[in-house]
N, C-alpha and C positions, 0 to 999 in steps of 0.2 A: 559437639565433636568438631575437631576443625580437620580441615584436609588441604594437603599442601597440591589438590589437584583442581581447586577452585579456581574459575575462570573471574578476573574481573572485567563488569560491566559498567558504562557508562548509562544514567538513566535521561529517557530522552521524553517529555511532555507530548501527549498525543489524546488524542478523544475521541474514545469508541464507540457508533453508533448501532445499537444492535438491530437484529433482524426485528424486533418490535419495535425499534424507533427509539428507545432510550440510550438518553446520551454520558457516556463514561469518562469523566476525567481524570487522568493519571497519569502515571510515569510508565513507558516500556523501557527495557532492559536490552542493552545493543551492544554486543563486543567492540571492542576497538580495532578492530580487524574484519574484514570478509571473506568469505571460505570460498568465494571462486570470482574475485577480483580485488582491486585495489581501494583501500582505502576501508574505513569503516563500516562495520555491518550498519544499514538502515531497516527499520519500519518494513520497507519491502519486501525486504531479505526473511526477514520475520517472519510474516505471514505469507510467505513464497514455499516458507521452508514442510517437510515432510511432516513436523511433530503437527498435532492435531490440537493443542492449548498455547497458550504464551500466558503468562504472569503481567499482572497489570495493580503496580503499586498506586494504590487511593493515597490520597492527601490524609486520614482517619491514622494513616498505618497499616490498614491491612492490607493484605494482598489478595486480589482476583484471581482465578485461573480462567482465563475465556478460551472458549470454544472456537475457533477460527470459521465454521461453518456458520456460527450464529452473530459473526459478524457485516451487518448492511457495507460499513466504510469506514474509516479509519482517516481522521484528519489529524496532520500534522502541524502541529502549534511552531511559534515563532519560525528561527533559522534549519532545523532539521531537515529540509528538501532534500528531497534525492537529486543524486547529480543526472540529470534527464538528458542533458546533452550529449547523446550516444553520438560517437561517432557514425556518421552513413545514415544516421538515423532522421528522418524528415518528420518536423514538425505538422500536424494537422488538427487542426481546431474542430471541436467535435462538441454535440450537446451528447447527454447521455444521463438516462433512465434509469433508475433502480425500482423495482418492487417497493412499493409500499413509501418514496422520497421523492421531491421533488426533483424537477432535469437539472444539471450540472452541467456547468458549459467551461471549458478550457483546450487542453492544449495534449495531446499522446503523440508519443515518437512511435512512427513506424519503423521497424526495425525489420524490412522485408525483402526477398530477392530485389535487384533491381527490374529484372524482369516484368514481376505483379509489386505496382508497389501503392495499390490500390487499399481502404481501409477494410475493405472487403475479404479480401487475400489476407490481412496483418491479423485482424480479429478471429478469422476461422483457422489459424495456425495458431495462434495464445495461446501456449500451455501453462501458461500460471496463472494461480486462483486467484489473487487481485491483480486487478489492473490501475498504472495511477496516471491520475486524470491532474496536469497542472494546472492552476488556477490563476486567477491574481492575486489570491488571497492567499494561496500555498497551495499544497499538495493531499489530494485525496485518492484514497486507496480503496476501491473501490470492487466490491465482490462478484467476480466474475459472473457465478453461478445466479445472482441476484438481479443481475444485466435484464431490462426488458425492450428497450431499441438504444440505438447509435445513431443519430443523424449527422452527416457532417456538415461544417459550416464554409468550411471553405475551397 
């Protein structure tokens, strides 16, 4: 059945590493638009968002439904990065832990009063469930609730 109220999406390469450590390669599905800024929905945005599954196109054909709760991290393959460079937003290079993954070390924008603008202050105001951790390598999205420390590095 077709419907003339079908959204199209751009598919973007990513690999999902689940809460048991198995790693998912496929395509996620990203509007060409963001619903509360500019420019294209990201990965971020995705797993920010309220719905509880996202669809994860296998290279076979078929399609995954994952669970956003039973995802460890979510790395983004090639050019796909989020645009990190928030305005006001100050860079601070951090290692950081997940349950059950080795530490990750890169780079999170504080996004904090200026007042407290401490990683302290930024991490216990975080209201969304990934957080992404910039790499050299790219960008990894990183489940909040899976968090076991933060040390900063610089």
């Amino acid at each position: 059945m077709h419907s003339d109220f079908r959204i199209e999406k751009e598919r973007l390469p990513v690999v999902v590493v689940t809460d048991g450590g198995e790693r998912l390669f496929g395509d996620m599905f990203v509007q060409s638009y963001a619903r509360h800024r500019t420019g294209r929905e990201e990965p971020f945005d995705v797993l920010n968002s309220d719905e509880r599954f996202f669809p994860l196109a296998m290279a076979d054909g078929l399609t995954l439904l994952i669970a956003k709760t039973g995802v460890r991290e979510l790395e983004i393959v090639g050019d796909g990065a989020i645009a990190a460079e928030l305005a006001g937003a100050r860079p601070v290079t951090v290692e950081v832990t997940l349950r059950g993954a080795p530490a990750r070390v890169g780079r999170v924008y504080l996004e904090v009063p200026y007042d407290r603008p401490r990683l302290l202050d930024f991490l216990n105001r975080y209201s969304h469930a990934f957080l992404a951790l910039h790499t050299d390598d790219g960008v990894r999205l990183m489940n909040v609730a899976l968090l076991e420390r933060v040390r900063q590095l610089d």
